[in-house]
N, C-alpha and C positions, 0 to 999 in steps of 0.2 A: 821330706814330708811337707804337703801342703802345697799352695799354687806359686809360684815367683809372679808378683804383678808388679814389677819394676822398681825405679825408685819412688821416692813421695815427691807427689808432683807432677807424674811421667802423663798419667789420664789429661791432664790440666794444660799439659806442653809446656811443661814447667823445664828446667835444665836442672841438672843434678846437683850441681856444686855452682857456688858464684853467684853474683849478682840474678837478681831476679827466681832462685831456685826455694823452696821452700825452708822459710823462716825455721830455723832448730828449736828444740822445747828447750832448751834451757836458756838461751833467749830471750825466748819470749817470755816466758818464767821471771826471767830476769827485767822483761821491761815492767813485769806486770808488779814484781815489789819494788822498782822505783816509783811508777804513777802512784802505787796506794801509797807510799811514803810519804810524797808530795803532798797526796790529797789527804793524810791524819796530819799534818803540819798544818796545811790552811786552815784546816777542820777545828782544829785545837786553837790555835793560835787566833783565827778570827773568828769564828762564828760557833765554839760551844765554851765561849770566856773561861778555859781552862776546868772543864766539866770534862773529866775522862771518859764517863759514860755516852754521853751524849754526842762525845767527838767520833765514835763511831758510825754514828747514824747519820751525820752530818759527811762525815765523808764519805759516804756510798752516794750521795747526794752531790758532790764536788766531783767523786771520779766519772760519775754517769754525765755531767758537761763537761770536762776534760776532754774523755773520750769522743763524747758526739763531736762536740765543735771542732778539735784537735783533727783528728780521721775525718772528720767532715770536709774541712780547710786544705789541711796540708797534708795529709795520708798518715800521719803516724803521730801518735802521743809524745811526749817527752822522755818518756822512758825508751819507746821505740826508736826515736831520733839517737839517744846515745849509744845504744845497742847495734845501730844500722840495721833497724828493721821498716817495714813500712807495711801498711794495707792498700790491697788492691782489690779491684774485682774481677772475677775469674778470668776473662779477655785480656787481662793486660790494661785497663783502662783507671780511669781514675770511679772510687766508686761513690754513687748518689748519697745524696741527703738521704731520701729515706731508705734506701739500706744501711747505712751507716747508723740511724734510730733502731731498727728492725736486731740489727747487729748489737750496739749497746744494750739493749734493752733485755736481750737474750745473756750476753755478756754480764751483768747486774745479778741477774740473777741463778748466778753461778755453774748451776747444775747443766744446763747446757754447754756450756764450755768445758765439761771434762767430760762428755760424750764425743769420743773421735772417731775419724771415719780410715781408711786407710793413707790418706794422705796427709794423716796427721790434725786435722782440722779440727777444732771443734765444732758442736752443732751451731754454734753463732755464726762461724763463719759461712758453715754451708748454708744455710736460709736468710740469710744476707750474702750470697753469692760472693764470699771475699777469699781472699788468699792472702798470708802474711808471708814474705816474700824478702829476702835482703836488697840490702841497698848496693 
C-alpha cells in the first residue's frame, strides 16, 4: 500500500546510512534537549537571578543566539556537535547567514519544526533550504 519514494534523503542525493545521510530523529531530538539544557542553565544562572519564571523566557532568547551564531559559524550547535550531527544546505554546502536567521527564527517558534516533509525535515529546514546531516 502506498508509493516507495526511497530513502530519506534519496530526492536530496543524500546516501542512506553514513556520514552525510540524513540526521535520525532521535538525534536530533537529542541535540535539541541538550542546547535547551544549556540554554535554562545560562538563562537561570545569569540572566533571570534565580527567577524560575522568568528563566524560561530568557532562555528561548539564549537558544535563538546559540543557534544563529553556532549553525551560523561552525554548522552545528553544541548539542549537534556531541551527537555528530551538523546543518547544511541542501547542495552539500556550508549554509548562509540569512538562512541560518530564516531557519532559527522558524525553529523558535516551534510549530514549524514539527511540520515534516517526507524526508524527514522539518518546515525550518525546508524554507531555510538545510539539511541536518551526520558527521
Amino acid at each position: 500500500m502506498g508509493a516507495d519514494f526511497g530513502h530519506r534523503g534519496k530526492r536530496l542525493g543524500l546516501p542512506e546510512e553514513g556520514p552525510g545521510a540524513v540526521a535520525p530523529l532521535g538525534r536530533r531530538f537529542g541535540a535539541l534537549f541538550i542546547d535547551w539544557s544549556l540554554c535554562m542553565v545560562i538563562a537561570y544562572g545569569l540572566l533571570a537571578r534565580g527567577d524560575q519564571q522568568a528563566a524560561g523566557n530568557w532562555a528561548l532568547g539564549v537558544f535563538f543566539l546559540l543557534s544563529a551564531l553556532t549553525v551560523g559559524t561552525i554548522g552545528c550547535t553544541p548539542g549537534k556537535r556531541l551527537l555528530g550531527l551538523r546543518v547544511v544546505s541542501e547542495d552539500g554546502g556550508r549554509l548562509g547567514f540569512g538562512r541560518v536567521l530564516v531557519r532559527t527564527v522558524l525553529l523558535v517558534l516551534v510549530i514549524p519544526a514539527l511540520v515534516w516533509d517526507r524526508d524527514g525535515r522539518g518546515l525550518h529546514d525546508r524554507l531555510g533550504r538545510a539539511v541536518q546531516v551526520r558527521m
